[in-house]
C-alpha positions as CSV (number, residue, x, y, z in Angstrom):
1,X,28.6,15.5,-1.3
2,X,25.8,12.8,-2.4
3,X,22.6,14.0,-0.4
4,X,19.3,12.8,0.1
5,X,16.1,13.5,1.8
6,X,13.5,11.0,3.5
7,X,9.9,12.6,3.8
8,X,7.9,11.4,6.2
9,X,4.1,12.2,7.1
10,X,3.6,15.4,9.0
11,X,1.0,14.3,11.8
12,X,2.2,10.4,12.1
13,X,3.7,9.0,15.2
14,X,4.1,5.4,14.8
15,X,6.8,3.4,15.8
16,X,6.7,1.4,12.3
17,X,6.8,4.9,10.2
18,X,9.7,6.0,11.9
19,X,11.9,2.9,11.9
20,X,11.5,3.2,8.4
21,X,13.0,5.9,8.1
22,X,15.8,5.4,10.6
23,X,16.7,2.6,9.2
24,X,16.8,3.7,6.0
25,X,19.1,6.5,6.8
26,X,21.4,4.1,8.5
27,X,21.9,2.2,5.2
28,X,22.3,5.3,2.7
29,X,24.7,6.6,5.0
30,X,27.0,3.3,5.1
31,X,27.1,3.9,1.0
32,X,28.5,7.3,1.6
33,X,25.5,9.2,1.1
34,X,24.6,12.3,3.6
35,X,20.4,11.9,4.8
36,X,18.4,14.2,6.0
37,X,15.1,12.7,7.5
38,X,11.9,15.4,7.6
39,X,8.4,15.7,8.4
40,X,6.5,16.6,5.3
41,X,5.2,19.7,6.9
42,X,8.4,21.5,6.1
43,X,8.8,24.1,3.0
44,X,9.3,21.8,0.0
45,X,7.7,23.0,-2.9
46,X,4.9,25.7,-3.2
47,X,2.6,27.7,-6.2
48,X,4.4,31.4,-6.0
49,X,3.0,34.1,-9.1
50,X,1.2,30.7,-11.0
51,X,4.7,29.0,-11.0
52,X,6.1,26.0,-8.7
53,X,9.3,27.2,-6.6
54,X,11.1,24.4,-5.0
55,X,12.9,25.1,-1.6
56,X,15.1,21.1,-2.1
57,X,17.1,21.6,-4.8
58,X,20.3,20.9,-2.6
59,X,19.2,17.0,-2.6
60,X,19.9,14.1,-5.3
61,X,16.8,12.5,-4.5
62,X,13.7,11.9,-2.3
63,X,12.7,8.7,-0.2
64,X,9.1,9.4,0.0
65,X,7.6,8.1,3.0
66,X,4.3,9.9,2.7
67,X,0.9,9.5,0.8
68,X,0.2,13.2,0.1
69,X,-0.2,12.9,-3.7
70,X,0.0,16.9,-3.8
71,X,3.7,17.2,-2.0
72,X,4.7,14.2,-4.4
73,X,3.0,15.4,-7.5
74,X,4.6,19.3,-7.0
75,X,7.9,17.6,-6.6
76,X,8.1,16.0,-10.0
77,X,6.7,19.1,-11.3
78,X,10.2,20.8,-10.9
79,X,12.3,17.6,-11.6
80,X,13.1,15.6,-8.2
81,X,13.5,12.2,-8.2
82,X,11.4,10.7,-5.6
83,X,11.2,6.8,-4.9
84,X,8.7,6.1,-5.5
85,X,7.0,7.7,-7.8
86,X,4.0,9.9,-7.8
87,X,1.9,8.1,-9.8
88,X,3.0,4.5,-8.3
89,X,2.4,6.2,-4.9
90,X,-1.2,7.6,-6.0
91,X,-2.9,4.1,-7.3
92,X,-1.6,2.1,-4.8
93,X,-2.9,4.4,-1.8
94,X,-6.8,3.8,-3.7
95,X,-7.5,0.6,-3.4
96,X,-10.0,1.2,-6.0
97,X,-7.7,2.4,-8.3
98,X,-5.3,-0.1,-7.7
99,X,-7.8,-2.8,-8.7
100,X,-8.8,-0.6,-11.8
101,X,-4.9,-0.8,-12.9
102,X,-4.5,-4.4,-12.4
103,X,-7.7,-5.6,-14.0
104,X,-7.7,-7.3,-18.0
105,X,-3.8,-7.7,-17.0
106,X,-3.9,-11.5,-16.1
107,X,-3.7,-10.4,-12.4
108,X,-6.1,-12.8,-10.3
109,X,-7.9,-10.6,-7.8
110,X,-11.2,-11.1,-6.0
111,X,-14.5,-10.0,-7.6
112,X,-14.5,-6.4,-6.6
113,X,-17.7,-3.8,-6.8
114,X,-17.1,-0.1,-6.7
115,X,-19.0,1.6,-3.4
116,X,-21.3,4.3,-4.4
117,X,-20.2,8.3,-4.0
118,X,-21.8,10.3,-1.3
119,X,-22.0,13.8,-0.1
120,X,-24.6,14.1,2.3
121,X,-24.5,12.1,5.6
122,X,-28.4,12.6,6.0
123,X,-29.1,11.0,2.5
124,X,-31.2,7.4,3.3
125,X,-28.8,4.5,2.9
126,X,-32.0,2.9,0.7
127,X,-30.9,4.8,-2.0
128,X,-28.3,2.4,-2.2
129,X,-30.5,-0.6,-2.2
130,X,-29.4,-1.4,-6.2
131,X,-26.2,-1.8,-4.9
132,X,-26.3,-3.5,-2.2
133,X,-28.6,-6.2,-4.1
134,X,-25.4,-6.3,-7.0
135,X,-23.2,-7.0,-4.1
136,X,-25.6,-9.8,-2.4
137,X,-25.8,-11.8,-5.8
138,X,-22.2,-11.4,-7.4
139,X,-20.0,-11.5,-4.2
140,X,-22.3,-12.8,-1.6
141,X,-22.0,-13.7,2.3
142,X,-19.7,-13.3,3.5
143,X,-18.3,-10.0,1.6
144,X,-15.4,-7.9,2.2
145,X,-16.5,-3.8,2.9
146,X,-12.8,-2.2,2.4
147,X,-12.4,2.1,2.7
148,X,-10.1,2.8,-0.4
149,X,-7.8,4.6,1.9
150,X,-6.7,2.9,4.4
151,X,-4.0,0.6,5.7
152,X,-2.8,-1.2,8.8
153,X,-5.6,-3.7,8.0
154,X,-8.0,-0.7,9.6
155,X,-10.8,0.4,7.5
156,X,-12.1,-3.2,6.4
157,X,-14.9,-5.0,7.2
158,X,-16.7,-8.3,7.1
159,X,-20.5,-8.5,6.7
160,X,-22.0,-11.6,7.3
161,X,-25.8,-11.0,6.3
162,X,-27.8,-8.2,4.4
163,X,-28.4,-6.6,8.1
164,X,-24.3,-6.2,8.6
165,X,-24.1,-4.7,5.5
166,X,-26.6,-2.5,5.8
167,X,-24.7,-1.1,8.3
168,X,-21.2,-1.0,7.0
169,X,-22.7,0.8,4.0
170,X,-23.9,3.5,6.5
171,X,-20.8,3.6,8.2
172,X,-18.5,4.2,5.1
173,X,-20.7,6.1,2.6
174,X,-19.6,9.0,2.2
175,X,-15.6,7.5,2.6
176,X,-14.3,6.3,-0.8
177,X,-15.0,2.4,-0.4
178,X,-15.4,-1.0,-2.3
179,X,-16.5,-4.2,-1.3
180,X,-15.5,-7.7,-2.2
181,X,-15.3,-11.3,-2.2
182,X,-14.2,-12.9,0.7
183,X,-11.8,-15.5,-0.2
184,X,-12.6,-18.3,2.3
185,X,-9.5,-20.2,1.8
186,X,-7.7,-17.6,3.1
187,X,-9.4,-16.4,6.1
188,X,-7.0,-15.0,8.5
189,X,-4.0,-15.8,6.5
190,X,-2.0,-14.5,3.7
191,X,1.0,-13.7,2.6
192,X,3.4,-10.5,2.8
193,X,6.3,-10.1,-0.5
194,X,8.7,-7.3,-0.3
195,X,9.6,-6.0,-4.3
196,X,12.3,-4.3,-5.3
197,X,13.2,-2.9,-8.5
198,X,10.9,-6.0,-10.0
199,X,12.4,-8.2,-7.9
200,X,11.0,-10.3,-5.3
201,X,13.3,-9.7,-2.1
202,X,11.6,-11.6,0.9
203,X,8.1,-12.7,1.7
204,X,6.2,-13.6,5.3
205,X,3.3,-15.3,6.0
206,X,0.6,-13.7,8.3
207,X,-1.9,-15.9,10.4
208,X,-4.5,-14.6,12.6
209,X,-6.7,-17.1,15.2
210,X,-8.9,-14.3,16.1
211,X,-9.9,-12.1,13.0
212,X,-10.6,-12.6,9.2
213,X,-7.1,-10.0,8.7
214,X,-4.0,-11.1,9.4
215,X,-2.2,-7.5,10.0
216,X,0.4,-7.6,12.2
217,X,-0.4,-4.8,13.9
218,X,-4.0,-6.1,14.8
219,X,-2.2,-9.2,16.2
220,X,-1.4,-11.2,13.9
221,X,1.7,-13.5,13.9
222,X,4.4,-13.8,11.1
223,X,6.9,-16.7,10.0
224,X,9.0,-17.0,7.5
225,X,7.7,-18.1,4.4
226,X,9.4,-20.1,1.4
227,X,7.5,-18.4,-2.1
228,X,5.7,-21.1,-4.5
229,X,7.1,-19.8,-7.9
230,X,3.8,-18.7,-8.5
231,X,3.4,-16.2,-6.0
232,X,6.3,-14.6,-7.1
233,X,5.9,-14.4,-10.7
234,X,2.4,-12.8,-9.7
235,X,4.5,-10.6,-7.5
236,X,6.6,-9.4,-10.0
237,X,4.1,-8.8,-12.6
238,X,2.5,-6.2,-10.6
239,X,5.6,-4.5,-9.9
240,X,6.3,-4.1,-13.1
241,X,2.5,-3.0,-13.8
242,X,2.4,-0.5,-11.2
243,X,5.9,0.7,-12.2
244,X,7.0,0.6,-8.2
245,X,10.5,1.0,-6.9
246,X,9.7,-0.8,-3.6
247,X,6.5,-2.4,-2.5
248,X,4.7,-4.7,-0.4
249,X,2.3,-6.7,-1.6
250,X,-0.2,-9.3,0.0
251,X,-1.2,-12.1,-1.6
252,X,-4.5,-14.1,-0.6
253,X,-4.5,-18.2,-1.0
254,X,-7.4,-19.1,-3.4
255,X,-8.5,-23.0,-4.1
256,X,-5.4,-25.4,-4.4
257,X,-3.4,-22.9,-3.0
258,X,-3.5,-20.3,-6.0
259,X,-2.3,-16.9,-5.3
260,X,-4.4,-14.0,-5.3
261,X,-4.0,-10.5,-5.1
262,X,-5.7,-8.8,-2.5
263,X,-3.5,-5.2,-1.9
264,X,-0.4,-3.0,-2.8
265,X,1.3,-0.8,-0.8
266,X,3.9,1.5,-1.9
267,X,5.1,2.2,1.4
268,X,4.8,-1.1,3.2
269,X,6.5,-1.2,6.5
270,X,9.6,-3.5,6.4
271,X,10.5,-3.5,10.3
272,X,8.8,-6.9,10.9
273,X,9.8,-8.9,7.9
274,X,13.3,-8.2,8.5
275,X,13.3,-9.3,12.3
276,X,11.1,-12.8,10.9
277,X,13.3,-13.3,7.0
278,X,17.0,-12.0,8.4
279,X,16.7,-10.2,5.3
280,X,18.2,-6.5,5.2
281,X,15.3,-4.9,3.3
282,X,16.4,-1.7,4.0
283,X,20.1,-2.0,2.7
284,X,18.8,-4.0,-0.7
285,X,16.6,-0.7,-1.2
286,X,19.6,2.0,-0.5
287,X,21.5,0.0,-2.8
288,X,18.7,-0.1,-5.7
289,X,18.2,3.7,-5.6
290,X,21.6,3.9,-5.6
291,X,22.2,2.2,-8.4
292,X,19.9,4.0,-10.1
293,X,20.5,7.6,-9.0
294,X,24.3,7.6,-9.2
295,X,25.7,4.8,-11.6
């Protein structure tokens, strides 16, 4: 019996995350292969005597549906295939680190400036002042204040003057964060691409009247969107750079229309884009793993 496992985030209720997961099940299961679906708070792999002991060995492969780099990490230790990978899974859930990756490889992305690390909430944000004068004069106003973990377009900011940033850098300073340049052109707008296997599947566009995101889940509104060539060879260059299985990637629109990077996610929500594309996102991925796991 072909058998599978979906992992899904312990503490998470939303709607989105589980659709995923359903939905995914529904397709594996029309290819003949058995799906369990599981909160990762369940006994998968653990450190026994120095040594990793693995309690899923009964399962072909894991759909991992989580961002807890410790579960995916220990399962590769002792030899599971999960989709996607640990490491893929790991720089794409740090913003940061997703930039780091992408940068010198011809990817256009806005200027981005490291935040500083901080331990102590009491420590005088003025001790940050260099910084916040590097961010003033190489991204300037307005800027972009992003928390390197986040998604769901919470976690970012927009400060408009040195007094809004002031804040923000209170607010996020001792959180992992970066900040960057606002690209103008695209305020409230940009565009959603589903990859799979280094192939570009479907893409949405994302408008927002109200806020400089365009998340859908903050209220923005999604159409169907017909890819400039462009945008897709950009799409699938990062793909292939990131080494990801399936991702969703949003793309900014710079002068004249140029695409630009803004964020990856590894795990990116496909409930939406399938309802606005008529594209069976879900069934294209079943069938890559698959292809890969069993062929």
């Amino acid at each position: 019996m072909k058998k599978a496992l979906i992992l899904i985030n312990a503490y998470s209720k939303l709607d989105t995350a589980i659709n995923q997961s359903v939905r995914l099940k529904e397709e594996f299961e029309k290819l003949g292969i058995e799906v369990e679906i599981k909160r990762n708070n369940i006994d998968t792999v653990m450190i026994l005597d120095s040594n990793p002991l693995s309690f899923i060995d009964k399962y072909d492969f894991v759909v991992y549906l989580d961002k807890d780099k410790y579960t995916s990490a220990l399962l590769e230790k002792v030899g599971m295939r999960i989709f996607n990978s640990h490491e893929a899974i790991r720089v794409c859930d740090d913003k940061m680190d997703t930039h780091i990756k992408l940068s010198g490889c011809g990817i256009n992305m806005p200027d981005t400036i490291p935040g500083l690390l901080c331990y102590n909430l009491e420590a005088p944000i003025s001790q940050g002042m260099e910084r916040l004068k590097l961010v003033e004069e190489t991204l300037g106003y307005p800027c972009i204040v992003k928390e390197c973990y986040s998604s769901l377009g919470k976690g970012v900011y927009c400060a408009n003057n040195r007094d809004e940033l002031l804040s923000l850098m209170e607010k996020v300073k001792c959180k992992s964060h970066l900040f960057q340049k606002m690209i103008v052109t695209s305020k409230g707008m940009d565009v959603r691409v589903i990859v799979i296997g280094g192939k570009v599947i479907c893409s949405m566009k994302r408008t927002s009247n109200t806020d400089f995101r365009s998340n859908i889940e903050l209220g923005g509104l999604a159409q169907s969107f017909d890819l400039p060539e462009s945008f897709k060879e950009i799409s699938e260059k990062v793909a292939d750079i990131l080494k990801l299985d399936y991702c969703g990637i949003d793309i900014l629109f710079g002068e004249n229309n140029q695409p630009i990077i803004c964020e990856v996610n590894s795990n990116a929500f496909f409930g939406a884009i399938e309802k606005v594309t008529g594209v069976n996102v879900a069934a294209r991925y079943a069938e890559y793993i698959c292809n890969i796991i069993y062929n």
